[in-house]
C-alpha positions in Angstrom: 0.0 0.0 0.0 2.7 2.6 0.5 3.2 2.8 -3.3 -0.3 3.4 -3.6 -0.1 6.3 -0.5 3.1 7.8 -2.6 0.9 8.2 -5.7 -1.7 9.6 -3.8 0.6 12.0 -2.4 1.9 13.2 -5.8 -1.2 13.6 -7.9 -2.7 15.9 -4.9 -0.1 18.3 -6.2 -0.9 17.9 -10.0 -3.0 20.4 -11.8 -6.4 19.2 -13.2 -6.1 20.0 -17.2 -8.8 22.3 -18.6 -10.7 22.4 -21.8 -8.4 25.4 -23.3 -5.3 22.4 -21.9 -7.2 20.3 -24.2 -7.8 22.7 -27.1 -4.1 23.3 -26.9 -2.9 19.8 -27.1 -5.7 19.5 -30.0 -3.4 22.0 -31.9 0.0 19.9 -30.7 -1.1 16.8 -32.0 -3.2 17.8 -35.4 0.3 18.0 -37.5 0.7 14.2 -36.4 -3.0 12.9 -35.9 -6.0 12.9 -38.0 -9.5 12.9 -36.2 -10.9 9.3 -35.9 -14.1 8.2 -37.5 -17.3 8.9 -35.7 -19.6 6.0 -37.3 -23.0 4.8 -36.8 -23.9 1.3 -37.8 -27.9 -0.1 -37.9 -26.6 -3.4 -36.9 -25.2 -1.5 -33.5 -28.4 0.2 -33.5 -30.3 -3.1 -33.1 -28.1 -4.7 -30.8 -28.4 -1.9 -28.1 -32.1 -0.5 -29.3 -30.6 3.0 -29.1 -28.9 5.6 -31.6 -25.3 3.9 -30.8 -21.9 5.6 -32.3 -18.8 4.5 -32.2 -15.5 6.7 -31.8 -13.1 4.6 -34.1 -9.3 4.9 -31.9 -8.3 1.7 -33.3 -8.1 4.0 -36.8 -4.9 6.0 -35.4 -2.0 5.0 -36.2 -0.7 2.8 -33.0 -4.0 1.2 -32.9 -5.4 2.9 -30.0 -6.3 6.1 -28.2 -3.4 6.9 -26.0 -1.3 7.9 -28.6 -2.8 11.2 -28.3 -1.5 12.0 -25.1 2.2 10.6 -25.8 2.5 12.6 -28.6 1.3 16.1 -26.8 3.0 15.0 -23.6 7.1 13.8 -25.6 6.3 17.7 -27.8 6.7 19.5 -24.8 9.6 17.8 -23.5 12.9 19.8 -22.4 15.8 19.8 -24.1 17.4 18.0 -21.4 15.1 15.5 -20.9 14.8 14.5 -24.8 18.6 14.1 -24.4 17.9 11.7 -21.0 14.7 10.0 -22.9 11.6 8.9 -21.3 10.5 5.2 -20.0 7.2 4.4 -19.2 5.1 1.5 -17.8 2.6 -0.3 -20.2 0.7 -3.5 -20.7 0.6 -2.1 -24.5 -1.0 1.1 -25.6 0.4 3.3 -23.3 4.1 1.9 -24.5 2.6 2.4 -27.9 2.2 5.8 -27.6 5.5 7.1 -25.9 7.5 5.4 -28.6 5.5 6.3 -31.5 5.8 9.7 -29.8 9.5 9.8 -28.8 10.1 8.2 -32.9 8.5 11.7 -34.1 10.5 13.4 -31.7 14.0 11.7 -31.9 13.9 10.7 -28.3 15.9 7.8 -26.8 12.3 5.4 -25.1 12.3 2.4 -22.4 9.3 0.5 -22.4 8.6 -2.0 -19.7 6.1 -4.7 -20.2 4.8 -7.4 -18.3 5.9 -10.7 -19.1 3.8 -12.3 -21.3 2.2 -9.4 -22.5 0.2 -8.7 -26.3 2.4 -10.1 -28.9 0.8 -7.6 -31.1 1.8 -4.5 -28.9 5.3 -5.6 -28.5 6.4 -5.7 -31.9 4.5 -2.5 -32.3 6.9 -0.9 -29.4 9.9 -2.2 -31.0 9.5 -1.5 -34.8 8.8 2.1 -33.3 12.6 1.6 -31.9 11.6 1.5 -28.3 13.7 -0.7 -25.8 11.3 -3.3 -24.4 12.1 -4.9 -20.9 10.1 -7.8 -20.0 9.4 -7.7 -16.1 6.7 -9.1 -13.5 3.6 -11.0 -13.3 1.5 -7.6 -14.2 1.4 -4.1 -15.0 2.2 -2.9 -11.5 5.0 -4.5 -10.9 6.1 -3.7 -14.7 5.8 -0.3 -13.2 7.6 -0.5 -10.2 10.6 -1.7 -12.1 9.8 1.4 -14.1 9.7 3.5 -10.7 13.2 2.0 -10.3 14.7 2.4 -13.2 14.0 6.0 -13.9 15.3 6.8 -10.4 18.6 5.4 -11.3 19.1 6.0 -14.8 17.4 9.7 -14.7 14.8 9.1 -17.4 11.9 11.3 -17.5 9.4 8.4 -16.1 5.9 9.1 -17.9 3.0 7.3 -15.6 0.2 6.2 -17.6 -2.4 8.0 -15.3 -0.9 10.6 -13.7 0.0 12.8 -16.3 -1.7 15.9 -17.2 -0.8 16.6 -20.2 -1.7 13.0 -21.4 -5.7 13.4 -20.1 -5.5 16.8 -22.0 -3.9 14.6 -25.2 -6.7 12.1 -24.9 -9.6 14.2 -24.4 -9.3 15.7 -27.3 -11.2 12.5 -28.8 -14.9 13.8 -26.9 -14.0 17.3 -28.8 -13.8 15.5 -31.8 -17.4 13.7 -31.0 -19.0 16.9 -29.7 -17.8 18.6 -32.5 -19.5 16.3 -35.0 -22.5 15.3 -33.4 -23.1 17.7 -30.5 -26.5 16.1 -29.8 -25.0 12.8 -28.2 -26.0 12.4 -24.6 -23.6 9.8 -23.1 -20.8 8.6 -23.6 -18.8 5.2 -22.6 -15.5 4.6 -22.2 -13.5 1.6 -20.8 -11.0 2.6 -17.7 -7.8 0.8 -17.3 -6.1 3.6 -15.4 -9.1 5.7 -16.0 -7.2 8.9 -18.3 -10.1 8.6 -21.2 -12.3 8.7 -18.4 -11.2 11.8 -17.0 -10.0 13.4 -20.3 -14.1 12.5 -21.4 -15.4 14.2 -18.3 -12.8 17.2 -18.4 -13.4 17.7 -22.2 -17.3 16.5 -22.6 -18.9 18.4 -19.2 -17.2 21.3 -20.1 -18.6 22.1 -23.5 -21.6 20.4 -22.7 -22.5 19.9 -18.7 -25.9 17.6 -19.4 -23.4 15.0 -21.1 -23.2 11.6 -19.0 -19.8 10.0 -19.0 -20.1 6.6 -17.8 -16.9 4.2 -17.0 -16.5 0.6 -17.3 -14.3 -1.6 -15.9 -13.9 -5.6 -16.1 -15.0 -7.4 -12.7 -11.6 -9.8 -12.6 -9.8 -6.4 -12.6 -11.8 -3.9 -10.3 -9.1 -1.7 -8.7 -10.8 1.7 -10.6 -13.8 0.8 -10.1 -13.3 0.0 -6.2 -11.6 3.3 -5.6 -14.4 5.6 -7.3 -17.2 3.9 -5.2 -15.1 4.6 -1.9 -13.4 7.5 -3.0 -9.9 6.7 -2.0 -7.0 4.8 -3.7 -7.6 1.1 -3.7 -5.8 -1.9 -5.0 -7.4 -5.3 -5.7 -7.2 -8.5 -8.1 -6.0 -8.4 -11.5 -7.0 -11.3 -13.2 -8.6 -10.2 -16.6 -7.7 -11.2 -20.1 -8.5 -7.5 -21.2 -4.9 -6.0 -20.3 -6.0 -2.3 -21.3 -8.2 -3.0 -18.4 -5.5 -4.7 -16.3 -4.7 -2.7 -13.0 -4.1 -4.0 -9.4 -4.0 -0.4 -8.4 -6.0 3.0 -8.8 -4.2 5.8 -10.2 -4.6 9.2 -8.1 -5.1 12.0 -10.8 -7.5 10.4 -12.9 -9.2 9.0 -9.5 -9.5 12.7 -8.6 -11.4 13.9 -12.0 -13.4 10.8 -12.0 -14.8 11.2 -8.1 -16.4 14.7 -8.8 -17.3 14.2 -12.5 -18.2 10.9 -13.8 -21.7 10.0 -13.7 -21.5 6.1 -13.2 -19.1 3.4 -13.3 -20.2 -0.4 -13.9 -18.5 -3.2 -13.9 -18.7 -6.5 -16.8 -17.5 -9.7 -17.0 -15.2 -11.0 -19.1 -17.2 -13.1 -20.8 -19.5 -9.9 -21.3 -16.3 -9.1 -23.2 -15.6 -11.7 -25.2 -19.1 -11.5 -26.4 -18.9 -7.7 -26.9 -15.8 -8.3 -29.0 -17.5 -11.0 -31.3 -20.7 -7.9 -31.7 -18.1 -5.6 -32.8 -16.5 -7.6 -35.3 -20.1 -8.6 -37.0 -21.7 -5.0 -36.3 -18.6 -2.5 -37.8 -16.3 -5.0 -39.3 -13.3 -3.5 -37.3 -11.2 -5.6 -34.8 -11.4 -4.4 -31.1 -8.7 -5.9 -28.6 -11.1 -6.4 -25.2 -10.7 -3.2 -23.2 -12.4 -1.4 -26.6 -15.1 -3.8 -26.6 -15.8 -3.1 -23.2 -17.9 0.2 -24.1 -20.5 -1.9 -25.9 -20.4 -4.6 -23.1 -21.7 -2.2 -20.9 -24.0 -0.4 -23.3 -25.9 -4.1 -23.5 -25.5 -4.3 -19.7 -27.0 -0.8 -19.1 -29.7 -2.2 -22.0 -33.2 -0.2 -21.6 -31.3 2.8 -19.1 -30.2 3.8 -22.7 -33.3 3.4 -24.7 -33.8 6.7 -26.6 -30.8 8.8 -25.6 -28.2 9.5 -28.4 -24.5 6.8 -26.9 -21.3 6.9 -28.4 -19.1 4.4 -27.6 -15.5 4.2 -27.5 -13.6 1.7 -29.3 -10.5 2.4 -27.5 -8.5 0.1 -29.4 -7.8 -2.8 -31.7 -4.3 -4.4 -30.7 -5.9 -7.9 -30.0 -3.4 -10.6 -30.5 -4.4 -14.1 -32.8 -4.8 -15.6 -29.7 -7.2 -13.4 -27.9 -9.0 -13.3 -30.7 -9.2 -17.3 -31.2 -10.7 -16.6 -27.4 -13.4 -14.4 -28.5 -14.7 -16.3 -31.3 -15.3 -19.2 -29.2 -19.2 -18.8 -27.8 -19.5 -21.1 -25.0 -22.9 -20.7 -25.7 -23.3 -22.0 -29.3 -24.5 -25.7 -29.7 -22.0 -28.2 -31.4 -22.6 -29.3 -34.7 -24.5 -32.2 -34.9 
């Protein structure tokens, strides 16, 4: 717990980011990033019996949403600290981001992953010319090796979570929706560490304070979801298959944001998932790795809350691995041929 206590401690003295923090990093990044698709699909439609969207992050170019925030976050870098590099934490898409970030940027980047972590994401990471180190059973202790080795080594150490200017990077994506469809009343977004969330709730309330922001979480993994309900920093199992959903421990800043603004936080299983994956792949025809599928696993959960309000939901990304996918496709409820 006394990592937890130290993060605590730290984000208490980090700024919040604003919308004009947000509308500034939307200005960073637009030389490197395109918007993402904002598609509606009748399939989708059917499936949730509401006016369903679906913000498209698995269209940028590492495959997922974070990459906004890296690439705001490594442009604002010192000279000194572009000459030291950065090293960050990841189970995947955060890693993504800092070295497809630090590549535009000429930065030196350290990645460390856990071991056994998305095929899919790792070669990503090192065709990007990051330095991957394999470490620990799970993210956080990925990241405590992380802590460690940015101590020593003076890297600037880039925390997934509790970075402002990476919840300003990645909130520019609920711009991007309100912008082109400023009649949508919720939105849902998966929370690993829980920076969409609070980039959503920053970004979304602010230009339009009726918008819902709701959160969703995997039940094997429920660390987020724990700390919102109590309002303090908790840590708990981590035991999901959906690694962009994989934390064994709350991260303070977003924790902070999410507390006062997000409207509601639910928890699904993995099989909820798995199934939410297959729906995606048959309603859009785009790949989701499981944390991006979780957004439409809680839209079926939430099921007639939703009826006649305008959702969109965020396909955080599609970095899902053969194997995961293999998992997916397998319905444990379908009979067996005859």
């Amino acid at each position: 717990m006394k990592g937890v206590a130290q993060a605590q401690a730290q984000a208490t003295l980090t700024e919040i980011p604003t919308l004009p923090d947000v509308l500034d990093a939307r200005r960073r990044i637009r030389p490197y990033l395109r918007p993402t698709p904002l598609y509606r699909y009748p399939a989708l439609d059917g499936l949730t019996g509401t006016e369903t969207w679906v913000k498209h992050e698995n269209h940028l170019p590492v495959g997922a949403f974070k990459v906004r925030g890296g690439v705001n976050l490594v442009s604002r870098l010192s000279p000194g600290e572009r000459e030291r590099g950065v090293i960050c934490a990841s189970t995947g898409n955060h890693g993504q981001s800092i070295a497809y970030a630090a590549q535009l940027f000429d930065v030196p980047a350290v990645v460390c992953v856990p071991e056994g972590a998305n095929p899919v994401k790792l070669a990503s990471m090192r065709g990007l010319g990051a330095e991957v180190v394999a470490v620990g059973r799970d993210f956080d202790e990925a990241r405590e090796h992380c802590e460690r080795l940015a101590q020593e080594r003076g890297y600037r150490y880039v925390h997934s979570g509790n970075e402002p200017l990476l919840i300003a990077g990645v909130a520019t994506y609920t711009v991007e929706i309100l912008e082109e469809r400023p009649d949508v009343e919720v939105i849902i977004v998966p929370i690993g560490g829980g920076s969409g969330a609070a980039g959503a709730c920053i970004a979304g309330k602010t230009i339009n304070p009726r918008l819902s922001v709701i959160g969703v979480q995997s039940s094997a993994a429920p660390a987020a979801h724990r700390s919102w309900s109590a309002q303090r920093l908790l840590e708990d199992r981590c035991d999901t298959f959906a690694e962009g959903l994989a934390t064994r421990t709350a991260f303070a800043l977003p924790q902070r944001i999410l507390w006062e603004m997000l409207d509601e936080f639910i928890l699904v299983s993995d099989a909820e998932i798995r199934s939410a994956v297959r729906s995606m792949i048959e309603t859009t025809r785009n790949l989701t790795e499981p944390a991006g599928a979780a957004s439409l696993a809680a839209a079926l959960r939430l099921g007639d809350r939703l009826r006649g309000k305008r959702i969109a939901l965020i396909l955080s990304g599609g970095n899902i691995s053969p194997a995961q996918l293999r998992d997916a496709l397998i319905d444990p409820q379908a009979s067996l041929p005859l």
